[in-house]
C-alpha positions as CSV (number, residue, x, y, z in Angstrom):
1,X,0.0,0.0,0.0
2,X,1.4,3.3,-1.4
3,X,0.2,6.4,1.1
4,X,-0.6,9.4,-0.8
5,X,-0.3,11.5,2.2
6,X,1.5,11.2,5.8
7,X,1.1,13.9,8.0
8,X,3.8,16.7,9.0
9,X,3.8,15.4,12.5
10,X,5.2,11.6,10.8
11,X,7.3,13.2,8.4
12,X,9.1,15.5,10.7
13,X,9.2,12.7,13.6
14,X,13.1,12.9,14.9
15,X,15.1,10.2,14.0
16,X,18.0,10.8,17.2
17,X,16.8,10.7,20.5
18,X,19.0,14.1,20.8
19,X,16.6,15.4,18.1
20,X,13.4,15.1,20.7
21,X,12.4,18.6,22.0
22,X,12.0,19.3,25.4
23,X,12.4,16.4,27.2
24,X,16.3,16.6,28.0
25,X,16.0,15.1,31.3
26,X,15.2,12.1,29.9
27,X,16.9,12.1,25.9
28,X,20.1,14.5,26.5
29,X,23.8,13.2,27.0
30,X,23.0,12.3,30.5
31,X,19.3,11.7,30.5
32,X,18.0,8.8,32.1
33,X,16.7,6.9,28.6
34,X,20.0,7.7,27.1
35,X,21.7,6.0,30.0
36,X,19.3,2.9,29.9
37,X,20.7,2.6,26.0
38,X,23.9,3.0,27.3
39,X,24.0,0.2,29.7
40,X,22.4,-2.0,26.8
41,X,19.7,-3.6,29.2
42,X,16.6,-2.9,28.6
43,X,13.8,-1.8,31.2
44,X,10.0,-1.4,30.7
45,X,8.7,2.0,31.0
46,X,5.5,4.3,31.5
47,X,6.0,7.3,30.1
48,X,3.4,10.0,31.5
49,X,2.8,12.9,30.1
50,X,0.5,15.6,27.9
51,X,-0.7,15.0,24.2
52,X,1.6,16.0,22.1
53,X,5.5,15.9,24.1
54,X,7.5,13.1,22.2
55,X,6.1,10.1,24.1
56,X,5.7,8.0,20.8
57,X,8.7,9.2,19.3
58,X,10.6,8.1,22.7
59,X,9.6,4.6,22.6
60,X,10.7,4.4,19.0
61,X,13.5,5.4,19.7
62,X,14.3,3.5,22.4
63,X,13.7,0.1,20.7
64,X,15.7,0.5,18.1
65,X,18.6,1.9,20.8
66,X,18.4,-1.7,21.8
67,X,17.5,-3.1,18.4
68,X,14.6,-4.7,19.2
69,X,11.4,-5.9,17.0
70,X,8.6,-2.5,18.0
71,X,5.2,-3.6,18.3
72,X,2.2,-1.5,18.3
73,X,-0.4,-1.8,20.4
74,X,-3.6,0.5,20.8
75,X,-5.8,0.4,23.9
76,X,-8.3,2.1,21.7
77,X,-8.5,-0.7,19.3
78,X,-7.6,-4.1,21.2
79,X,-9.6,-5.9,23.0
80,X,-9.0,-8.1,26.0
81,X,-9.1,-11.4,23.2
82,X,-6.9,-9.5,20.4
83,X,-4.5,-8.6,22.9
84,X,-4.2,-12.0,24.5
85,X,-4.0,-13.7,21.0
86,X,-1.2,-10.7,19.4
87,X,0.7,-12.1,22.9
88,X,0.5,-15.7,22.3
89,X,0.9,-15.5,19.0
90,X,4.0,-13.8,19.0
91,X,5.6,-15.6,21.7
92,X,5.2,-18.4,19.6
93,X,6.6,-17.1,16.4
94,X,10.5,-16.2,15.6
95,X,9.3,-12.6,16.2
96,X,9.5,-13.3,20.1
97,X,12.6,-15.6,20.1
98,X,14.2,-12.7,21.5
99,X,13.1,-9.5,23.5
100,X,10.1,-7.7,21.5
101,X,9.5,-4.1,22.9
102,X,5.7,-3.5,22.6
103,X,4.6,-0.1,22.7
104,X,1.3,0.6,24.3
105,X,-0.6,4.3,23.6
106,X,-3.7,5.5,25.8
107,X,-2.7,2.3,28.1
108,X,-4.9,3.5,30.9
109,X,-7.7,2.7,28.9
110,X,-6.6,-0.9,29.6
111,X,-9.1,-2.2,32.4
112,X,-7.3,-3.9,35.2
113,X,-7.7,-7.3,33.6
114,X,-6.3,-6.0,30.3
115,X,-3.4,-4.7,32.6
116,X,-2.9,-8.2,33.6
117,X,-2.4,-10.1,30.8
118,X,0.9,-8.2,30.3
119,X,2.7,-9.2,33.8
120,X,3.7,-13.2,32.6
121,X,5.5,-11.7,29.6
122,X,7.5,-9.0,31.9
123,X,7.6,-11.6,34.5
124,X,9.6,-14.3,32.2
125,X,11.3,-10.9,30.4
126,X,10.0,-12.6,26.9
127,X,9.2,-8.7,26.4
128,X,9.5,-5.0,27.2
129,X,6.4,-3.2,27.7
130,X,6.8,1.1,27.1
131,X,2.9,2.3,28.3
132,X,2.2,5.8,27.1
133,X,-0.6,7.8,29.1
134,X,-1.8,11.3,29.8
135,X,-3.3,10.2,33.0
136,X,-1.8,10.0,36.0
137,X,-0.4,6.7,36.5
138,X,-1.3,5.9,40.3
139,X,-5.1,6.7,39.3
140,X,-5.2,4.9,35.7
141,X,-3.4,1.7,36.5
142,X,-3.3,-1.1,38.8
143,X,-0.7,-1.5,41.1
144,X,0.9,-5.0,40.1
145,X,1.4,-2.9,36.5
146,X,3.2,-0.2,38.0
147,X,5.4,-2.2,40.2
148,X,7.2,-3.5,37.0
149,X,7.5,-0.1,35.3
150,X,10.2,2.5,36.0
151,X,7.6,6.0,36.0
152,X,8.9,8.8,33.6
153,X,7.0,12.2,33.5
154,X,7.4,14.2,29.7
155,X,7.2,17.9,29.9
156,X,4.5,19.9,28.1
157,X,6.3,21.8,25.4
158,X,8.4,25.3,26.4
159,X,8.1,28.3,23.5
160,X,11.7,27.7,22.9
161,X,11.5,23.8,22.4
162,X,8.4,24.9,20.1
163,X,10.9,27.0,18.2
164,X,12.9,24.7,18.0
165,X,10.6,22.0,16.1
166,X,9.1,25.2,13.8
167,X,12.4,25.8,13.1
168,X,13.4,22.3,12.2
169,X,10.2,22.5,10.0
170,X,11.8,25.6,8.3
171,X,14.8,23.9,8.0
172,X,13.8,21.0,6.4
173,X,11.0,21.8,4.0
174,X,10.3,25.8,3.4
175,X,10.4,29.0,5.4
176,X,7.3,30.2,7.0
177,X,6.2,33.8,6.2
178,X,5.2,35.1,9.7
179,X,5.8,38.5,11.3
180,X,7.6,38.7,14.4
181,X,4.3,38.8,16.5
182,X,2.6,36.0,14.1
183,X,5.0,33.6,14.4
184,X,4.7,34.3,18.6
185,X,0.8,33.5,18.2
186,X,1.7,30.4,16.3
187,X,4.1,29.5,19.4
188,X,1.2,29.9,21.8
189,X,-1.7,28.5,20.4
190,X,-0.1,25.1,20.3
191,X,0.0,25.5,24.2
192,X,2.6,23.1,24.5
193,X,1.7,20.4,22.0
194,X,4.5,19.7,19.5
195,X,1.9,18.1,17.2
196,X,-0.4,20.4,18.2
197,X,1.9,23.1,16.4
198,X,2.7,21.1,13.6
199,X,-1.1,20.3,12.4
200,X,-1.2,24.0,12.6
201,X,2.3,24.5,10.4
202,X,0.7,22.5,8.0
203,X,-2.6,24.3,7.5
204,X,-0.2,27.1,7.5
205,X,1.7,24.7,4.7
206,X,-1.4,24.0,2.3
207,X,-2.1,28.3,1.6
208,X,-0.3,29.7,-1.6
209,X,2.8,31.9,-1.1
210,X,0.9,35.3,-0.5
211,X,3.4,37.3,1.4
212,X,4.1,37.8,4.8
213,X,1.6,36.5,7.8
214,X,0.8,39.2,10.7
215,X,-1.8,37.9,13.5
216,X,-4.8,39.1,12.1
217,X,-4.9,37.1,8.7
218,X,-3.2,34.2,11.0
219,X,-5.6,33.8,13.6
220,X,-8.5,33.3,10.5
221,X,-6.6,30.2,9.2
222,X,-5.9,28.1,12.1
223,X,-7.7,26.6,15.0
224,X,-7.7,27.7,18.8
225,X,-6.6,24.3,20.5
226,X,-9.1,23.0,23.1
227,X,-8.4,23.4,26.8
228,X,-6.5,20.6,27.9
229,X,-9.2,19.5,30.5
230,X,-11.1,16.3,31.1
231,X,-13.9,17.2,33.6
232,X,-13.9,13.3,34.5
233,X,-10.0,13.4,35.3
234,X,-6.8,14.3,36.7
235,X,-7.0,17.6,35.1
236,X,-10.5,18.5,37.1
237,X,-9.1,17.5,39.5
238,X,-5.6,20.1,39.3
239,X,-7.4,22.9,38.1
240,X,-10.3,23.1,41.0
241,X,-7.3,22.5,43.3
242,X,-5.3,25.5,41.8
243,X,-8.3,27.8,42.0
244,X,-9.1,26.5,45.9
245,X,-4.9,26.9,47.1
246,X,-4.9,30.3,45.0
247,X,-7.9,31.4,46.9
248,X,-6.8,30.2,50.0
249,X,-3.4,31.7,49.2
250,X,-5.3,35.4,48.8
251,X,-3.8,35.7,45.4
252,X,-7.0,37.3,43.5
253,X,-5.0,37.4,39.9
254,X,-4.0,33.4,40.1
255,X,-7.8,33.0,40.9
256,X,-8.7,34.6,38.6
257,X,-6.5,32.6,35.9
258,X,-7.7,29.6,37.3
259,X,-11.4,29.9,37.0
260,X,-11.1,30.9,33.7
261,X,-9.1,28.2,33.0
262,X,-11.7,25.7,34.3
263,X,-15.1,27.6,32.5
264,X,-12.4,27.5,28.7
265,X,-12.4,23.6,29.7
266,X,-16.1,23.5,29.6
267,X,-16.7,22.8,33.4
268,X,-20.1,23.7,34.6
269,X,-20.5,26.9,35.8
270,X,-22.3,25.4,38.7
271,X,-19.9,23.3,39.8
272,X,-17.8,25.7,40.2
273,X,-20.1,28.1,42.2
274,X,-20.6,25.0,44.7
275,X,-17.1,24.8,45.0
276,X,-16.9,28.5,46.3
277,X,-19.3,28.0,48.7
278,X,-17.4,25.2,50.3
279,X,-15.0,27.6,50.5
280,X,-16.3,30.5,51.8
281,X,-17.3,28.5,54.6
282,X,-13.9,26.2,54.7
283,X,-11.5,29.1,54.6
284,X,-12.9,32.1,55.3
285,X,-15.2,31.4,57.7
286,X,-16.4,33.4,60.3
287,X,-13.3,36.1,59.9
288,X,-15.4,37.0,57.0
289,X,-19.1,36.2,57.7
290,X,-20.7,37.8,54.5
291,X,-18.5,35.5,52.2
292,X,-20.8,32.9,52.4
293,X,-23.6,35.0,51.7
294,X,-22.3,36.6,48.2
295,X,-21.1,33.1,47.0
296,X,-24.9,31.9,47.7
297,X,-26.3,35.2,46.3
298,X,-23.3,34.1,42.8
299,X,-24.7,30.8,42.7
300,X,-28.4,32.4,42.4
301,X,-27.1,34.8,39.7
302,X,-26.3,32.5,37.6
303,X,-29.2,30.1,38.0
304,X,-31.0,33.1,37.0
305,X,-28.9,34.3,34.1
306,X,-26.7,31.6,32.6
307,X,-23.5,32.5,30.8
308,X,-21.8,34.6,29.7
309,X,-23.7,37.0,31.9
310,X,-24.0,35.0,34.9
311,X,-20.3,33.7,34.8
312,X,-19.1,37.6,36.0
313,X,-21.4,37.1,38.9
314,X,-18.8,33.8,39.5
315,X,-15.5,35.9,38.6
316,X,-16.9,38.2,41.4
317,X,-16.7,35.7,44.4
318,X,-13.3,34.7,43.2
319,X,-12.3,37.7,43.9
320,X,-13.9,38.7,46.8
321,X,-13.4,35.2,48.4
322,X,-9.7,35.8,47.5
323,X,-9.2,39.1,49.4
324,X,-11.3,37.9,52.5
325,X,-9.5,37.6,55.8
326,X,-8.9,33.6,55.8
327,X,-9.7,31.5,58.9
328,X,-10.5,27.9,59.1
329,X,-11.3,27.9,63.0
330,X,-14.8,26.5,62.1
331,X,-14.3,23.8,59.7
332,X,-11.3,22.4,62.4
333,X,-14.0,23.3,65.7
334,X,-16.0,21.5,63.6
335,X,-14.1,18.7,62.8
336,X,-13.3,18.0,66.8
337,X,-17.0,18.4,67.9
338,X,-17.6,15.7,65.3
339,X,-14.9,13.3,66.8
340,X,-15.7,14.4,70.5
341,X,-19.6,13.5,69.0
342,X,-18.3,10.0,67.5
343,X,-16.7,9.1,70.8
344,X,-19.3,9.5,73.2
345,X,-22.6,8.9,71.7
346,X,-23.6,7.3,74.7
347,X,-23.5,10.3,77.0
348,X,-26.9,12.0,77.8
349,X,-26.9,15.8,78.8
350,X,-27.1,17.1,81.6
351,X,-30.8,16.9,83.7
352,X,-30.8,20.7,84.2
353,X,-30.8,21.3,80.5
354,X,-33.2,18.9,79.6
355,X,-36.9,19.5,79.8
356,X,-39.9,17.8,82.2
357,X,-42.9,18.4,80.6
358,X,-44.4,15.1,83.2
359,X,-44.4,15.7,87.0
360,X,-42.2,12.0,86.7
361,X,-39.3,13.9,84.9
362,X,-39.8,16.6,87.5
363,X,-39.1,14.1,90.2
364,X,-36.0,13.0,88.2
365,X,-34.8,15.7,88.3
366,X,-35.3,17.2,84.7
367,X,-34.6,20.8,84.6
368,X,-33.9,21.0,88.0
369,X,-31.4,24.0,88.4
370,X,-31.8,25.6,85.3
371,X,-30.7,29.0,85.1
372,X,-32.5,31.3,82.3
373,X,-29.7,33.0,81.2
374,X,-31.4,36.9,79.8
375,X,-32.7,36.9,83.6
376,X,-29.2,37.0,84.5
377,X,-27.7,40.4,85.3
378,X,-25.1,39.8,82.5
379,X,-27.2,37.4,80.1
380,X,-24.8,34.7,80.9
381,X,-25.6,31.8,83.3
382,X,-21.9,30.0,83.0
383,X,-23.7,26.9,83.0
384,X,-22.1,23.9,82.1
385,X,-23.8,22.4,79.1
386,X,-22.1,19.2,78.2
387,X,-22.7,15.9,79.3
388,X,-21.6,15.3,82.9
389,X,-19.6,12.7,82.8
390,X,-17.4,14.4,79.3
391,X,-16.7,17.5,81.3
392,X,-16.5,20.7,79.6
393,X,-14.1,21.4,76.3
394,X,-12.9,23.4,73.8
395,X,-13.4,23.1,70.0
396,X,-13.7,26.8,68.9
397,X,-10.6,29.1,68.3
398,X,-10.9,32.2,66.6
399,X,-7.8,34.0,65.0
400,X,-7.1,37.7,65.3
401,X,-8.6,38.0,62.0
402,X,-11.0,40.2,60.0
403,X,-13.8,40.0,62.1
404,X,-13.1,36.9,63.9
405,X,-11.3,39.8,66.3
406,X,-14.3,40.1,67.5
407,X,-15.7,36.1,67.3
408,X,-12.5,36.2,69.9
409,X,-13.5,39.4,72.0
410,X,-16.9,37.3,72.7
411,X,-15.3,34.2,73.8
412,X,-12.8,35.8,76.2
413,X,-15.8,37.9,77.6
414,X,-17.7,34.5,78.2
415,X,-14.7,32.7,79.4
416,X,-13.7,35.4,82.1
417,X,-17.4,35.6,83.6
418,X,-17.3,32.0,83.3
419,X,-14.3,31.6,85.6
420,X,-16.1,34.3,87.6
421,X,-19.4,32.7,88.3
């Protein structure tokens, strides 16, 4: 079969593992795959890391460092039976007489059974397994797996390492006719995907020579590359944690970043907006009481108006929430009534709290004592309302904070007439 086409990505795929861009901690002089060759004993490897950073090129590479047969196999396209047949098969035929290196793209979307079928054949060494995955490995595959792989993470794609593959691109087949500020657009629209860049190089490639490229006429020929987010994976998962530490943090701009970053990835906006409740009451707390009131009053906005509109309500409690004094005295005084509460179950309060509606509970002793504490001269009894035989404690410490100054004040004015009475 004669192929009238093959991509700009395959044509320009390096041939020298000192050719691969942006992954010199792992393909330079003293990288660790170059030292692996070096040694001339192969090891299996999982090489994590975004679309688009060299991952395929690697394990080519690397096989034929060793000289070794390269098989491809495709979690997309195998099944459980095909792979356990391609296995047998090829253990069976001259092919697997010696060390095969199979090369595995997308293997998290192996099941843990598919995983399985691959640990005889590292087991008895009969071959070397290279995985390839964007996901991160400890979530996406099982543990017997990863015990037999050596873990290397690829880098997304610096501008200069870009530069460095346009420039090879240049190089190789013709100039590109970008202006200064073009041919920086080009650099950042690939967002760190060297194939990414490349599919756009070649759109770039299939136009007429019509003089030189500035942004404008640029930007109407190639595509804006998606958001690398996956609301079902590790990359929800990063982003909602870089928009809760940068909030937490009290940096407003980061915040800012992030949550766009999460609504260009397609998240629902709602999701978000529950998310900023949690926390408004997680770290802001009480040194900040209206926080949780203008992230519920957010999350009505844009129930009412949608997006775009209702997204600025959003962008709004970012901020706010990120320049609020920060204080998680009630989520932890929460978290040790809860434990105190888990311990002692048991315990029933005190009589003189309780009420006796019956003249029997009377003659128990219900209510008996009970002080009403606004008849007090200070409208504070000092009463001890815990169970008797769990004494009082402490779960509630306010920090000199925004307005949990004054949450403090209040305690230390209960405490002292407390110790008073």
């Amino acid at each position: 079969m004669i192929l009238s086409y093959v991509p700009l990505s395959e044509r320009l795929r390096p041939s020298r593992l000192q050719d691969i861009a942006g992954q010199d901690h792992l393909v330079g002089a003293n990288g660790y795959i170059s030292r692996i060759i070096q040694s001339g004993r192969p090891l299996s490897l999982l090489l994590f890391g975004p679309p688009g950073c060299g991952k395929t090129t690697i394990a080519r590479l690397y096989a034929a460092g060793f000289g070794l047969p390269f098989v491809i196999l495709s979690a997309v396209f195998n099944s459980t039976a095909e792979l356990k047949k391609i296995l047998k098969e090829g253990q069976e035929t001259p092919l697997f007489s010696r060390q095969t290196l199979v090369f595995v793209d997308e293997i998290h979307r192996f099941n843990r059974a598919q995983q399985d079928i691959f640990l005889p054949f590292l087991e008895d060494g009969s071959l070397v397994l290279i995985g390839a995955t964007t996901e991160n490995p400890s979530f996406a595959l099982n543990n017997a797996l990863l015990s037999r792989l050596r873990i290397l993470t690829l880098n997304h794609l610096m501008p200069d390492s870009l530069e460095r593959i346009l420039s090879r691109y240049e190089e190789s087949i013709r100039p590109l006719h970008l202006d200064p500020q073009a041919r920086a657009y080009l650099i950042a629209q690939s967002q760190g995907d060297g194939r990414h860049l490349l599919n756009l190089i070649e759109t770039i490639d299939r136009l007429p020579q019509q003089g030189q490229l500035d942004i404008d006429s640029l930007s109407s020929l190639i595509q804006k590359k998606p958001a690398l987010y996956d609301k079902d994976q590790e990359g929800h998962y990063n982003l909602i944690s870089a928009l809760h530490k940068s909030v937490r943090g009290s940096d407003p701009d980061a915040a800012l970043y992030w949550f766009a970053r999460i609504l260009e990835g397609g998240e629902d906006p709602l999701f978000i907006a529950r998310r900023l409740i949690r926390m408004a009451s997680e770290d802001v707390g009480l040194a900040e009481p209206s926080a949780l009131g203008l992230t519920l009053a957010a999350y009505d906005a844009y129930r009412r108006l949608g997006s775009p509109e209702g997204e600025l309500a959003l962008a709004q409690a970012v901020l706010y929430l990120a320049l609020s004094p920060k204080s998680n005295a009630s989520y932890t005084a929460y978290g040790k009534a809860r434990e105190t509460a888990s311990e002692t179950g048991h315990l029933s309060p005190p009589k003189h709290i309780l009420n006796a509606p019956t003249s029997l509970m009377k003659e128990m002793g219900y209510g008996k004592g009970y002080i009403y504490d606004p008849d007090t001269p200070d409208g504070f009894s000092g009463q001890d309302y815990f169970p008797e035989e769990l004494g009082r404690r402490s779960f509630y410490t306010p920090v000199e904070r925004g307005f949990e100054r004054e949450m403090k004040k209040r305690c230390d004015y209960f405490e002292k007439l407390r110790t008073r009475l």
